[in-house]
N, C-alpha and C positions, 0 to 999 in steps of 0.2 A: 594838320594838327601836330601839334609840340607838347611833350612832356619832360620834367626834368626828373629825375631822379638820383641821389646820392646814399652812399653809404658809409659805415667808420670801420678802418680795418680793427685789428686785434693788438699791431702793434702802435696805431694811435690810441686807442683805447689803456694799455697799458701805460703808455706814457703820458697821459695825460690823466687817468684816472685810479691808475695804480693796478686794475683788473688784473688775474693771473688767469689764465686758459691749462689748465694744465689736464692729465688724464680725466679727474672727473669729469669734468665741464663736458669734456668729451664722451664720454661713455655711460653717465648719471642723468637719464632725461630730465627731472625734476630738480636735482643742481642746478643744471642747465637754464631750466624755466627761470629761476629765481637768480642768477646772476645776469643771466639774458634782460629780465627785468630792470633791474638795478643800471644796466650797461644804459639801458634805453632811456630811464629817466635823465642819467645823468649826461647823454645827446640830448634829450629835450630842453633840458636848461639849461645845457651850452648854446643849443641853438636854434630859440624858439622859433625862429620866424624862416625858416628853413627847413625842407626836405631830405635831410642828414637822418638815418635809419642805422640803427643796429641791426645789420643783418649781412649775411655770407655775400660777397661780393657778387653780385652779376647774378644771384641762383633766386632772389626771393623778390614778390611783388609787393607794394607797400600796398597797395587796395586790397589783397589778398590777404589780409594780416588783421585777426580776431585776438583780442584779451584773451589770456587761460589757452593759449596755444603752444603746446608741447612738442616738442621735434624730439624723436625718437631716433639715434644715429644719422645726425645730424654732421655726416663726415664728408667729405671729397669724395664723390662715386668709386673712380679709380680704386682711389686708397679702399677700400670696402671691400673691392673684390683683390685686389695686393694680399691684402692682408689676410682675407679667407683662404686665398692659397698658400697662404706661408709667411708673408712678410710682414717687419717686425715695426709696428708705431713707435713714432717718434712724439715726444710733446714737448713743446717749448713754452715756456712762459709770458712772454712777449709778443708771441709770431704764431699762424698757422702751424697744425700740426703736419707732419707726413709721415711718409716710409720708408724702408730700409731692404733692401734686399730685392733679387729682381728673379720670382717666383717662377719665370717659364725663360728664363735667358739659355740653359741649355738645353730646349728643346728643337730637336733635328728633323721629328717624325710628326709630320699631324695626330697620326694614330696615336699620341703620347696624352693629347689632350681629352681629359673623360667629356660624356655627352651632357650639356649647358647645364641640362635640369640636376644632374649631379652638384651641382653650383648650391643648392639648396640644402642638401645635406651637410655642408661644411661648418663646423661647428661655431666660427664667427657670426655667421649667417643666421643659424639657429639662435644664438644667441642674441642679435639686432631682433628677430623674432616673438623667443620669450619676452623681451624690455618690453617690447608695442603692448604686447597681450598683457603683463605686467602695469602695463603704465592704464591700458586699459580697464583694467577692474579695479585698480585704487585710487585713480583719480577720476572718476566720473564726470567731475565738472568741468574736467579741462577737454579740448579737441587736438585729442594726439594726430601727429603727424607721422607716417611709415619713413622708413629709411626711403630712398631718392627721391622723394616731395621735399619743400621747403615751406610748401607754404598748401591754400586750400584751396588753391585755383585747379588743382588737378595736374600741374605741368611737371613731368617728372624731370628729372637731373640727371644727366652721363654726360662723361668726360666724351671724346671722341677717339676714333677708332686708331688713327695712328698714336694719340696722346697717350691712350694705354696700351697700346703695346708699348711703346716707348717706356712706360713705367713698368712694365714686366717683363721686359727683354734687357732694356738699356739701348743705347745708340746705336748697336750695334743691329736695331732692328733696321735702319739706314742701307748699312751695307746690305743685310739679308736682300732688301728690295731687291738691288742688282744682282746680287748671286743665286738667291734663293727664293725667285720672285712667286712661286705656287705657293712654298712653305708660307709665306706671308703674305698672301690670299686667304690659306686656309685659316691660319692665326684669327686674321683682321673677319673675316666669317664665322669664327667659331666667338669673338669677343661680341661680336654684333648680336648673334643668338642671344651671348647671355645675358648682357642687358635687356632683352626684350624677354627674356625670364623673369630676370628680378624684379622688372618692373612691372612684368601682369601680377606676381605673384607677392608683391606688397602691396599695390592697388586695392587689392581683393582681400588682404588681411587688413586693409585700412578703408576699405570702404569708399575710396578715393576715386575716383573715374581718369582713366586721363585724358586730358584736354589735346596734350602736344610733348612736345622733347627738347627737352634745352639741352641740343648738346656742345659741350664745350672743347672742340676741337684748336686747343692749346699751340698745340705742337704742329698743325697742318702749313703755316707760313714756311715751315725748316725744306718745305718743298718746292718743286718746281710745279709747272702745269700741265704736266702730261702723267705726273707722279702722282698727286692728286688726283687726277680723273679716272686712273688707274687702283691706286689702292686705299680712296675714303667717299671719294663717289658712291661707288656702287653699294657699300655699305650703310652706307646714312640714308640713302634713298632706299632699303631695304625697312632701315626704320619707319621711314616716314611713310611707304604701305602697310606697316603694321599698323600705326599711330595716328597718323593723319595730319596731321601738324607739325613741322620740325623749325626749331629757332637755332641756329645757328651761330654759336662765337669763334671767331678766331683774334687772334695775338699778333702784335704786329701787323705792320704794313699786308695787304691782303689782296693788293692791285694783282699778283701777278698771277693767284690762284682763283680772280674771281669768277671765272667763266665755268669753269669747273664746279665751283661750289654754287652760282646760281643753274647747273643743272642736276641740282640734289632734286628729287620727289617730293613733293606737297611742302616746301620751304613757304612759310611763311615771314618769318622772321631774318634778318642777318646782323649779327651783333657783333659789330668791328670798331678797330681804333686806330691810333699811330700813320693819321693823313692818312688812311686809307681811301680811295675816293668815292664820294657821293656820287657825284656825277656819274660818276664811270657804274654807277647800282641804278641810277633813276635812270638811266639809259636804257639798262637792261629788263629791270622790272617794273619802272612806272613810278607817278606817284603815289598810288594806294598801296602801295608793297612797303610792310614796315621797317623801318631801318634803326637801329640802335648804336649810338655811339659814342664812344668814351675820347677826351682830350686826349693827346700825346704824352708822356712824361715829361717832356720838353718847356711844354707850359704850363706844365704842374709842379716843377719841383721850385724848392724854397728860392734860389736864384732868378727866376724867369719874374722879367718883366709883367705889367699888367699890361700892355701892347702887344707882349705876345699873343696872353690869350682873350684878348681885343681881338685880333687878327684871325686866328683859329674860330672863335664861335661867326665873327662875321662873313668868310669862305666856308663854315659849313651850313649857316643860312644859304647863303648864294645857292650851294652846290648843293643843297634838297631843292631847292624851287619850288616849296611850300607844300613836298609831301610830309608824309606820315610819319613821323619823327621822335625819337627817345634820346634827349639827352644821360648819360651818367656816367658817375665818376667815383673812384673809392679811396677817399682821406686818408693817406698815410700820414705819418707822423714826420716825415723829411718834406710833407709838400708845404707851398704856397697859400695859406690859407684866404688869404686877398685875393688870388684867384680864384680861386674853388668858387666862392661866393659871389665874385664878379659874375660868373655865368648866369645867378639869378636874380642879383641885381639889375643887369641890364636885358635878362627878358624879361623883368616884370617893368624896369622901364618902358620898353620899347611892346607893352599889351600884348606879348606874346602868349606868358605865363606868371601866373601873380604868384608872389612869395606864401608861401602856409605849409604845415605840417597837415598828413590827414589824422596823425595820432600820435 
């Protein structure tokens, strides 16, 4: 089975519609509904006959997506908990927002870090809190969504365990590995807990079940395959016994850490890109094991031939061999629009997957 799915980032959106993202958008759930709205009409009739979705790159289902659907701290996982400990949001106009500051970069003592559930006391945290329960008694008719949901499928959102440390330490959490390989043990344990905090204890104030875990292990390519098996392994498969379902993204090429990461616990999912190999995943897990994957920038950007990604969609037909399959890809505003659309013009030629919006 083949599905495609697409998204518009924020700086196509801007540039093409003039949208501004700025602190509200971010932090005013009902802002947010109503320019989210707006966003979405105006991909619909850029591009009716197409699967192009306003929505956070890689994090939200489009089957999973009801009218009068409210996202409540509708932020970067990471960035949520950055920020609860200290560090200072950034918003741009054009682009994603982020962070500033790197909230546990001089920490030397495990003992430095409070215990997870402390996590909920932090007054960012209370605050993504009041908004649900806020958004909840005044808007009735809409179905708010808790901070790390995106959608009503129940799959919660976290970065991955080296990517935040990385984002609260800084690079320097690289070196730590070699030098300080317990310290950051205990770190990448103590981050693993608290996700699996925040996310029982929004589920539960959102009434949300969860289904599985998208986590988005960003930063895990920057490693080798013994460094992975070492310190995001045993983490994520921590998750995936609490959870039961773990989906998996990594960035960049992902050939050299994929042994490691297909022995994560309860992985269902693995959502890669940049020629990473199929083959070398339907090897390892079959073809009912689902796989998700996005073109290269290579054959996305405004330069690249339509042969390019000619080439690329037809070697990753080949190298699924007709398993379980998630095309997607997220429109920037510097990409090839002739390609983007080439992918679903020629699998609805080729009766793969017919052109349509679900909404």
């Amino acid at each position: 089975m083949i599905k495609v799915q697409a998204s518009v980032s924020k700086g196509w959106l801007h540039k093409n519609g003039s949208f501004i993202f700025d602190q509200k958008y971010y932090l005013d759930p009902y802002y947010r509904m109503k320019q989210d709205e707006e966003c979405r009409q105006f991909i619909k009739k850029t591009f009716p006959d197409y699967p192009l979705y306003n929505m956070e790159d890689n994090l939200v289902q489009a089957e999973h997506v009801v009218p009068g659907m409210m996202v409540v701290g509708a932020i970067q996982p990471n960035m949520i908990i950055a920020a609860a400990l200290g560090a200072e949001f950034v918003f741009y106009a054009d682009r994603d927002s982020d962070v500033k500051g790197f909230p546990l970069r001089d920490i030397s003592d495990p003992a430095e870090l409070s215990p997870p559930e402390e996590v909920l006391t932090l007054s960012f945290i209370k605050d993504l809190s009041n908004k649900y329960i806020n958004a909840r008694e005044h808007y009735p008719e809409c179905r708010i969504i808790p901070p790390f949901f995106w959608d009503l499928s129940g799959r919660a959102t976290i970065h991955g365990i080296v990517t935040t440390s990385m984002k609260f330490i800084g690079q320097e959490i690289f070196t730590k590995m070699m030098n300080e390989p317990e310290l950051v043990k205990s770190i990448h344990s103590w981050i693993t807990r608290v996700y699996i905090t925040v996310i029982r204890y929004f589920s539960g104030l959102g009434n949300l079940p969860v289904t599985s875990v998208h986590v988005g292990e960003c930063s895990g390519t920057m490693l080798d395959e013994y460094s992975y098996a070492e310190f995001v392994t045993p983490y994520i498969s921590e998750l995936g016994r609490e959870f039961g379902a773990i989906r998996l993204h990594s960035c960049g090429n992902a050939d050299h850490v994929m042994e490691p990461i297909c022995q994560v616990e309860n992985l269902r999912v693995i959502d890669t890109g940049s020629n990473t190999s199929l083959k070398g995943i339907r090897d390892r897990m079959g073809r009912e094991f689902e796989i998700n994957v996005f073109p290269p920038v290579e054959v996305l950007r405004e330069e690249a031939k339509t042969e390019n990604i000619r080439q690329w969609l037809y070697r990753t037909l080949e190298d699924n061999d007709g398993g379980n399959l998630k095309i997607e890809y997220h429109l920037e505003p510097d990409y090839n629009l002739g390609n983007c659309l080439f992918i679903h013009e020629e699998l609805d030629r080729l009766e793969l997957v017919k052109k349509g919006r679900l909404y």
